[in-house]
N, C-alpha and C positions, 0 to 999 in steps of 0.2 A: 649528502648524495653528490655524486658528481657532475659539473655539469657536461652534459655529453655533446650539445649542440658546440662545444669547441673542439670536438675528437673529429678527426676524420676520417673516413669512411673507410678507410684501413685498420688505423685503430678500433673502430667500434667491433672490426669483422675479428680481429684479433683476440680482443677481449673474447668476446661471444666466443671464439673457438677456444682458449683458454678453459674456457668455465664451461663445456662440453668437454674435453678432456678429463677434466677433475671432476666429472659428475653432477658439476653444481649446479644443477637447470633448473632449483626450487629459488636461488637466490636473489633476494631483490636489484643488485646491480645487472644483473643476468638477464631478471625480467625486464627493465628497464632500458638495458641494450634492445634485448630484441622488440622493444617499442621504439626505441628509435630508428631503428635501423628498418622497421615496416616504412615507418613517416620520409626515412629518406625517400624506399623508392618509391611512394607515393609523388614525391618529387617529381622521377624520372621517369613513372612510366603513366602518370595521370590516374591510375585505380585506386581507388581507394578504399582504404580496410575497413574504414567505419562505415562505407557502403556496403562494401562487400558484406559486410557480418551480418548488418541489417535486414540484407537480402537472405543468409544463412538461418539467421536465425528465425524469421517468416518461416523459412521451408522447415525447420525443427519446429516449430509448432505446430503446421498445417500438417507433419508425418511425411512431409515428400522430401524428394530429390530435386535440387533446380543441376542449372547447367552453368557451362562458363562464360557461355554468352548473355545469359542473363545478371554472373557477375560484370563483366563489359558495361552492360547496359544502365545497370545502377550505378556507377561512377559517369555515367554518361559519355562512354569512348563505343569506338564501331569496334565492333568484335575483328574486322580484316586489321585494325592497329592494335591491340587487345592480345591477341595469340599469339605471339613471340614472346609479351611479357609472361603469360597466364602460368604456365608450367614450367619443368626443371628445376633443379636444385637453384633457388636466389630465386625464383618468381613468385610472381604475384599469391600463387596459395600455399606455398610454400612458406611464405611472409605472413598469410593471414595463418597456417598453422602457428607460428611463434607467438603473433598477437592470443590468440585463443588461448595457449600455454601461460603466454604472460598473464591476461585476466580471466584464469582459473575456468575458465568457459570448456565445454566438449571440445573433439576436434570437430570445429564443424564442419571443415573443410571433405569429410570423411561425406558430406551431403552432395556433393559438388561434382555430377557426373557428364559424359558428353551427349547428343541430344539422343541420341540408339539407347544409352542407360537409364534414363529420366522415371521410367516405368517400372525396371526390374533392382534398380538403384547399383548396379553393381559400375567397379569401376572398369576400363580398359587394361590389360598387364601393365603399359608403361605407367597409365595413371598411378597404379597401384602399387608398383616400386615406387614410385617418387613419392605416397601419400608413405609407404611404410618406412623410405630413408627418412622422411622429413621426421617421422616419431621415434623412427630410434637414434636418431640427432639429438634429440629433445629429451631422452634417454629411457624410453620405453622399449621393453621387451616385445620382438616380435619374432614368433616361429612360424606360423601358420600367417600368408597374408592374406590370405581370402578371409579367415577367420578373423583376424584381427581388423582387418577393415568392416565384417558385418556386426562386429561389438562396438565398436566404434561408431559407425552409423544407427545402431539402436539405442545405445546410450546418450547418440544426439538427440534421436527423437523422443524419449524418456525424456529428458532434460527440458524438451523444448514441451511436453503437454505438462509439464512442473509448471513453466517461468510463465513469469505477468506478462503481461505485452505493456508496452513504453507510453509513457503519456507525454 
């Protein structure tokens, strides 16, 4: 394997787009880019994905929806410096979708609504083009994005009354 922590953050983004062009977003360098490249901006924006997921996957087990501020909050950053990173194409759950792809996990991010959504689990329009660029980046078909976002979020919560909880 390569080592990636000497690529720089051009390179890493390069590759990555390389091997989305050619379809390749089952392969191990592919997944391993977009782990690196989550860790960078862990780096830069203080979130953390292994937080984050943490927090994701709780709500896939318990059947709910959290929010974004609750990811903020499990990295321990105030949600007023938190929201510029949190969404768009290259943010914070846009990174945690690649993480999830990379270790074979749901989209969890598909759980992940603003505080108005939390009850009825659905996303915002913007949310919800950026959850469905982020899957068809990753090279998932998507027609319907209402539909594909509520398969999504129910194969999270399947997933999550499956899994153990962590010791």
């Amino acid at each position: 394997m390569v080592d990636l922590s000497s690529k720089s953050d051009a390179e890493v983004g390069q590759w990555i787009a390389n091997h989305e062009t050619k379809g390749a977003t089952a392969e191990p360098l592919y997944l391993a880019l977009l782990e690196e490249r989550a860790r960078r901006a862990q780096a830069k924006n203080n979130l953390d994905p292994d937080k984050s997921l943490a927090c994701l996957i709780g709500a896939a087990r318990e059947q709910v929806c959290t929010t974004y501020g609750a990811l903020a909050a499990a990295s321990g950053v105030e949600w007023s410096k938190a929201r510029r990173a949190m969404s768009g194409a290259g943010g914070h759950l846009d990174r945690l979708l690649d993480v999830c792809h990379a270790r074979g996990l749901p989209m969890l991010t598909a759980l992940c609504v603003n505080q108005g959504g939390v009850k009825s689990g659905e996303l915002e329009p913007d949310a919800l083009k950026g959850f469905c660029a982020g899957a068809r980046r990753l090279g998932f078909t998507v027609a319907d994005e209402v539909a594909f976002h509520h398969e999504q979020r129910d194969a999270c919560w399947q997933w999550g009354s499956r899994s153990e909880p962590s010791r």
